[in-house]
C-alpha positions in Angstrom: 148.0 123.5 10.1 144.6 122.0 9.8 143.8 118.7 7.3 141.5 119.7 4.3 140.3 116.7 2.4 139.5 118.8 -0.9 142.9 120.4 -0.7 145.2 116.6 -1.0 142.8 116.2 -3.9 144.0 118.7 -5.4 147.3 118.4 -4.6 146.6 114.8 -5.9 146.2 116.6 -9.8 150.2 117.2 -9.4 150.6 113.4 -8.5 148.1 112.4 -11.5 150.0 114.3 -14.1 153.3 113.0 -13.2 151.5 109.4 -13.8 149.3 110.1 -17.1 153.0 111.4 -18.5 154.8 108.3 -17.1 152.1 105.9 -18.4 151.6 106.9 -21.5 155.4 107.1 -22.1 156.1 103.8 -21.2 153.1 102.7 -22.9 153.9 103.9 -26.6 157.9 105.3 -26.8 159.0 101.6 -27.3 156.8 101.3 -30.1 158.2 104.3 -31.5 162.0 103.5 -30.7 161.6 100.0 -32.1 158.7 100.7 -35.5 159.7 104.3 -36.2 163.2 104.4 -35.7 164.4 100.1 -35.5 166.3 99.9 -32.7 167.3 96.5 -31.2 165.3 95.8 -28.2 168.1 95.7 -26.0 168.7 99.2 -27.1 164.9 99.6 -26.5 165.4 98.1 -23.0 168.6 100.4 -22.1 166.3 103.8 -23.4 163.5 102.5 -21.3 165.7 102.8 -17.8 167.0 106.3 -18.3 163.8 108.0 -16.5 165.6 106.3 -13.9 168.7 106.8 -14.2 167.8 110.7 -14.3 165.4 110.0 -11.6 168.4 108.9 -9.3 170.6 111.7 -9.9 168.3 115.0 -10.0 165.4 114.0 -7.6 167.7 113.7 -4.7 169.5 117.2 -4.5 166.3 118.6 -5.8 164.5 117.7 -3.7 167.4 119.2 -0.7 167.0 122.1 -2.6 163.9 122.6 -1.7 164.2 122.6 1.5 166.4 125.1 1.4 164.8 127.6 -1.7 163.2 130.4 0.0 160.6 132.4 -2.7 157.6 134.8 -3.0 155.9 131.5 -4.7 157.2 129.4 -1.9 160.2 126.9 -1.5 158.2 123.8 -3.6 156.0 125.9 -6.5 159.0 127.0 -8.4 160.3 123.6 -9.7 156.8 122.7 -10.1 156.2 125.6 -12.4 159.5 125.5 -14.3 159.7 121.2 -14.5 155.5 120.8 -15.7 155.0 123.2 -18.5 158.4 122.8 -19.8 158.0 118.9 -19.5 154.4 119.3 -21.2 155.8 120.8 -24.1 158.8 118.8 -25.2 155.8 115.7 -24.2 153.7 116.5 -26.9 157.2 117.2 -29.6 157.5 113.5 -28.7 155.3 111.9 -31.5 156.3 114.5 -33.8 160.4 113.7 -33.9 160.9 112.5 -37.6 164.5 112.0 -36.7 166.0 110.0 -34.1 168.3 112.7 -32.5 165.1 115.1 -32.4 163.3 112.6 -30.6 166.2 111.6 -28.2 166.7 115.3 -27.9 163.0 115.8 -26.9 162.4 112.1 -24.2 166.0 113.3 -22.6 164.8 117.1 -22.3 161.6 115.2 -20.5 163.9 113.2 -18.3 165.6 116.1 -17.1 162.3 118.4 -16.6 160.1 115.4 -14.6 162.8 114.7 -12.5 163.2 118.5 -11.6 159.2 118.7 -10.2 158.5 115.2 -9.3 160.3 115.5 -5.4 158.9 118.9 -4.6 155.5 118.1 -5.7 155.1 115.4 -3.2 157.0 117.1 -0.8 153.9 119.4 -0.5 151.5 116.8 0.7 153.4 116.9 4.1 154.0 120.3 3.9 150.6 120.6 4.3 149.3 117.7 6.3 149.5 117.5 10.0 151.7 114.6 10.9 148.7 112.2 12.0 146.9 112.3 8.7 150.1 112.1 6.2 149.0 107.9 5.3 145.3 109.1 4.5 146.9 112.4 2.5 149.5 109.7 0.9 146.5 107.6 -0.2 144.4 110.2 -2.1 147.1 111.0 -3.8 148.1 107.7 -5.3 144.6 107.2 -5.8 145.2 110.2 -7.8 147.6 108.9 -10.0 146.4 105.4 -10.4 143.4 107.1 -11.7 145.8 109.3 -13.9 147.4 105.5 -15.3 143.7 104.1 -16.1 142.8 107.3 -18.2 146.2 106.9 -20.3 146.4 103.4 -20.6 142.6 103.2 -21.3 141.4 106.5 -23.4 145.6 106.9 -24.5 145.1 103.2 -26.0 141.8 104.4 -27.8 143.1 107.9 -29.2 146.5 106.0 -30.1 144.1 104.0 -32.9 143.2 107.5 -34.1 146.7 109.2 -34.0 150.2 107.8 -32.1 150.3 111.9 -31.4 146.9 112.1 -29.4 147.7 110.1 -26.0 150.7 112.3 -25.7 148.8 116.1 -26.0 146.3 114.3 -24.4 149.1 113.8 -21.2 150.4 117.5 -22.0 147.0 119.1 -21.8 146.4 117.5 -18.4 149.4 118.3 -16.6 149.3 122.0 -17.5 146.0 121.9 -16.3 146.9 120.3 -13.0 149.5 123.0 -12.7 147.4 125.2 -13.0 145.0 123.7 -10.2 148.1 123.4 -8.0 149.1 127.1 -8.5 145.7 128.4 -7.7 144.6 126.8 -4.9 147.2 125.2 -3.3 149.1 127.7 -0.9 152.5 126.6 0.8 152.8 127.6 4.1 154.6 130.6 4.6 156.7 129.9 7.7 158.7 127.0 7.6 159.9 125.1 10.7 163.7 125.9 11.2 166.6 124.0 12.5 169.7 125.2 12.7 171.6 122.9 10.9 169.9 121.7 7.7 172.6 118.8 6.4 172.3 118.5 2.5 171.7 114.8 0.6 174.7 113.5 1.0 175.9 114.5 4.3 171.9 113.7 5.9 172.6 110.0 4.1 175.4 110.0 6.1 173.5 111.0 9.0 171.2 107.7 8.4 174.0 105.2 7.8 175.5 106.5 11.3 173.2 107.0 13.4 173.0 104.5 16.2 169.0 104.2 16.3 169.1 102.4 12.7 165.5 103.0 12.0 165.9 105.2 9.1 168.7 103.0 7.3 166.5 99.8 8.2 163.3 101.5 6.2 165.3 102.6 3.6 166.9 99.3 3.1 163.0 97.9 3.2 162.3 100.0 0.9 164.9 99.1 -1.1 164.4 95.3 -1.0 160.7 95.4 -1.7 161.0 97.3 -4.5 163.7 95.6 -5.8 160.9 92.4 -5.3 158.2 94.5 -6.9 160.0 96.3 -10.2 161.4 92.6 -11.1 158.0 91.0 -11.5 156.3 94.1 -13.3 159.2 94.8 -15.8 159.1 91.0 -16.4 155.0 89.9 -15.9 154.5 90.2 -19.6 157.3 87.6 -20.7 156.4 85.3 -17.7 152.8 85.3 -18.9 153.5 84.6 -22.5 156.5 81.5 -21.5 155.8 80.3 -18.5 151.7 80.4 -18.7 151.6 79.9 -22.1 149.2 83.3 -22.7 149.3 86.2 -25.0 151.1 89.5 -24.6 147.8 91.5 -24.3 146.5 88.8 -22.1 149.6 89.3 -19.5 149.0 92.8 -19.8 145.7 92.8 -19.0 146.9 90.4 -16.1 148.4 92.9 -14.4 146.2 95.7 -15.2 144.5 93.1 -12.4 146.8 94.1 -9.9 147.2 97.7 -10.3 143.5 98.1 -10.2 143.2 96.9 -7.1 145.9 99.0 -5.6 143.8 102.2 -6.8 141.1 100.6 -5.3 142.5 100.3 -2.4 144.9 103.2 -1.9 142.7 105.5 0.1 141.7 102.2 2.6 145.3 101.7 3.3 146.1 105.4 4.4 142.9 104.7 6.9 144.2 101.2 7.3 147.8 102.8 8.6 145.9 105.6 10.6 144.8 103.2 12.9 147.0 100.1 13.1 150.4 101.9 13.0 151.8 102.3 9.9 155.4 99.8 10.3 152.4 97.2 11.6 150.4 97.7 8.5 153.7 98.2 5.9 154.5 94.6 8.1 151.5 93.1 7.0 151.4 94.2 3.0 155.1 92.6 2.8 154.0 89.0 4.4 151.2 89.2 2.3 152.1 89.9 -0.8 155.8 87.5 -0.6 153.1 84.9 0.4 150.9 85.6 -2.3 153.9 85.3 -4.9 155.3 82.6 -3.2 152.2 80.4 -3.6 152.1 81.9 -7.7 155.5 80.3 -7.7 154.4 77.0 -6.3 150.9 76.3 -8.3 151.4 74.7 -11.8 150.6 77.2 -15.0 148.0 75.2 -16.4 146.0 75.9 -12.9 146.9 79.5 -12.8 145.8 80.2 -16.5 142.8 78.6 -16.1 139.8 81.0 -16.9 137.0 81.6 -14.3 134.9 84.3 -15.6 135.1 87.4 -18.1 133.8 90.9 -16.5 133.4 94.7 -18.1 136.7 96.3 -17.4 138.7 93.8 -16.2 138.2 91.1 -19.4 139.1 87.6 -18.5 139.8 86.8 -14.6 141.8 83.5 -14.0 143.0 81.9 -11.2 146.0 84.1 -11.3 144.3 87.1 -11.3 142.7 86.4 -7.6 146.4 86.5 -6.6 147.3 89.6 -8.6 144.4 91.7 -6.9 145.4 90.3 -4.0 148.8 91.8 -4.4 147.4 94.9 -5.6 145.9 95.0 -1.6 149.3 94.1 -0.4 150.8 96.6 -2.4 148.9 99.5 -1.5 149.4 98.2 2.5 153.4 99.3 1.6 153.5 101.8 -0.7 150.8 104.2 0.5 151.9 103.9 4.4 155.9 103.9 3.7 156.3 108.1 2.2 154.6 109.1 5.2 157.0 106.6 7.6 160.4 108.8 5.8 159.0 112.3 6.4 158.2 111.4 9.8 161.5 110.2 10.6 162.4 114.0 10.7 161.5 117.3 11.8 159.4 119.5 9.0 162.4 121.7 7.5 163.8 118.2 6.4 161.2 116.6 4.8 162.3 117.3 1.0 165.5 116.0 1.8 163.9 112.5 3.2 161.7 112.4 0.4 164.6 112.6 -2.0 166.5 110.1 0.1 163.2 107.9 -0.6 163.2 108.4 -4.3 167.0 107.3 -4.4 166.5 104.1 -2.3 163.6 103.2 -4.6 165.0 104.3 -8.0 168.4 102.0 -7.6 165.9 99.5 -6.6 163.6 100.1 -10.2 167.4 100.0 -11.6 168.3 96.6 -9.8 165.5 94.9 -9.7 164.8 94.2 -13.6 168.6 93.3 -13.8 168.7 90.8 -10.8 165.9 89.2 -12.3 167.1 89.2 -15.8 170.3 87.7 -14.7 168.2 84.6 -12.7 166.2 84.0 -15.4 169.5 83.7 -17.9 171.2 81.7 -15.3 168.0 79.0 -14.9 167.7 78.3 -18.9 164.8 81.4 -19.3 163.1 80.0 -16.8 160.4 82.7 -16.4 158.6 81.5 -13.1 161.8 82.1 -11.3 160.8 85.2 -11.1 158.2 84.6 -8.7 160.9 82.7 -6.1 163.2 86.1 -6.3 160.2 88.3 -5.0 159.2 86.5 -1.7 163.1 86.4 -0.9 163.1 90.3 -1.5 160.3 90.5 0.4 161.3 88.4 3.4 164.4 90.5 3.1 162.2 93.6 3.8 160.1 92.9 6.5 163.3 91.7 8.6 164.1 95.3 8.2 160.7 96.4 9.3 161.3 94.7 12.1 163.8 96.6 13.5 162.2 100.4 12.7 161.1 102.3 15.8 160.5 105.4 14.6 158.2 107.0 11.7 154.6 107.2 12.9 152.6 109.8 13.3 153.5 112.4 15.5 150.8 113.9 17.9 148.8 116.9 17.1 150.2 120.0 17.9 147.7 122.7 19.5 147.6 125.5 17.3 
């Protein structure tokens, strides 16, 4: 198995349609459920976490299933095939739904389809990646789909002016085209490593929590805590911006546009960065950095981190917070690009979609926690909004203790072909 640079770009297309569909839903279905159809945003709130909710109980088994399916098309390509178009189509119905049960009937139908093709998908880039080059592979392909966020967030926004239907066929054409990139040139191997015993989700989750090495259960549990750390602050930035710092809504969006800029920016340095450092040393480093970095938000007054200190193309107003938010945008691609490639090297090759879906649970009950820890902090400390940023760095701390005691999960030496 040889590493092809072109080929995890392309691969990257399946990664960059899963986010131009994510992005532009949770950009403009709120507006719909709460304008179109007047639900309480509570109501909005709950809708908003069943991608989750789904997310934690298909991508799991699917992605066990896959490790199993043997096919003409290969054991990943089916679900791909079946979850995008269908996904697609119900995707562009969306705007469309004149009636609330239509349009529940049409975001659920979406739910159930992403979460079908979003495990095997990225179980193909270490299908196809030699162990040693799996943190490079993982950061071309988030570079992917943070350049699949930008397009709907920025040409979405602009065609949503025009017609609320547009960013959504916009996000349908554009995964059925990186489908069909996938499908043409991206060829799964057609022998698969074998072992003889091949434990499903469950029963390989129970493999993790008992076995006396601890260095899966101690990254999932990382994984866990610092995403716990990182959901809370996203799902709450905008509120914290407009309470505690006194700004706008489109002002605290734009603040942490900040931030996820930077982690595309830096998503394909990372993989390099984790290539050579080790990727538990670099992971190690992303969490001290970024719990320091909210930390010290936490600890400066609001009037100092509003404060304005220029106005750029692209980025629009930069203020002394936003140094902190690209900063964690660094910190953040340190973790997320390096830890994928940690699970699947935890276990032999006819495993890995079983790992990944182990990932995607650990990190989906986190997405589920997080907001509602931090909800519940923020009730308890009179709406308090910059408590927020003392829950992270806890989180965080939480996580690199873990880190601490991981052994396994780098890169395996190349294997003469």
């Amino acid at each position: 198995m040889k590493f092809n640079y072109g080929k995890i770009f392309l691969l990257g297309f399946g990664f960059f349609g899963v986010s131009v569909i994510w992005s532009v839903y949770n950009a403009f279905v709120p507006l719909f459920l709460a304008n179109k159809f007047g639900l309480a945003p509570a109501v909005v709130g709950f809708f908003m976490t069943l991608d989750n909710i789904a997310a934690l109980f298909i991508q799991p088994p699917v992605g066990a299933w896959s490790d199993r399916l043997r096919t003409p098309l290969g054991r990943r390509m089916p679900f791909i095939l079946i979850g995008a178009p269908l996904g697609a189509l119900v995707f562009g119905l969306i705007p469309l739904a004149a009636i609330l049960p239509l349009f529940v009937a049409c975001t659920v139908t979406l739910l159930l389809s992403m979460a079908l093709w979003r495990t095997p998908v990225v179980a193909l880039m270490p299908d196809i990646t030699p162990s040693q080059y799996r943190s490079q592979a993982n950061g071309i392909i988030n570079f992917m789909g943070g350049v699949g966020a930008i397009i709907a967030f920025l040409v979405g926004g602009t065609l949503y002016k025009s017609n609320p239907a547009f960013p959504f066929w916009m996000g349908s054409a554009l995964v059925l085209v990186a489908v069909l990139l996938l499908f043409i040139f991206i060829k799964e191997p057609q022998e698969y490593e074998v072992t003889e015993h091949r434990p499903a989700l469950l029963e390989s989750l129970r493999e993790v929590l008992m076995d006396k090495d601890k260095s899966a259960l101690r990254l999932f549990l990382a994984i866990f805590f610092w995403f716990v750390g990182y959901n809370a602050i996203e799902a709450f930035f905008t509120l914290y911006a407009v309470n505690h710092l006194g700004l706008s809504e489109g002002d605290g969006a734009g603040l942490l546009g900040h931030l996820s800029l930077f982690f595309v920016l830096f998503a394909l340095v990372s993989g390099f960065i984790g290539a050579r450092l080790g990727r538990r040393l670099t992971i190690s480093l992303g969490v001290t950095l970024l719990g320091a970095l909210i930390l010290t938000i936490f600890l400066l007054p609001a009037s100092t981190l509003a404060a304005p200190l220029a106005k750029l193309p692209v980025l629009g107003t930069v203020r002394v917070i936003s140094l902190f938010l690209m900063g964690a945008g660094i910190a953040w691609a340190l973790i997320n690009i390096n830890s994928l490639p940690m699970v699947v090297d935890m276990v032999e090759n006819a495993r890995i979609g079983t790992y990944t879906g182990l990932y995607y649970l650990f990190s989906t009950l986190a997405a589920i926690a997080g907001p509602n820890i931090n909800g519940w902090v923020i009730q308890l400390n009179n709406e308090n909004y910059n408590t927020v940023m003392m829950v992270a760095p806890l989180f965080m701390a939480l996580a690199l203790l873990m880190m601490l005691g991981v052994q396994r999960g780098e890169a395996k030496a190349a294997q003469a072909s």
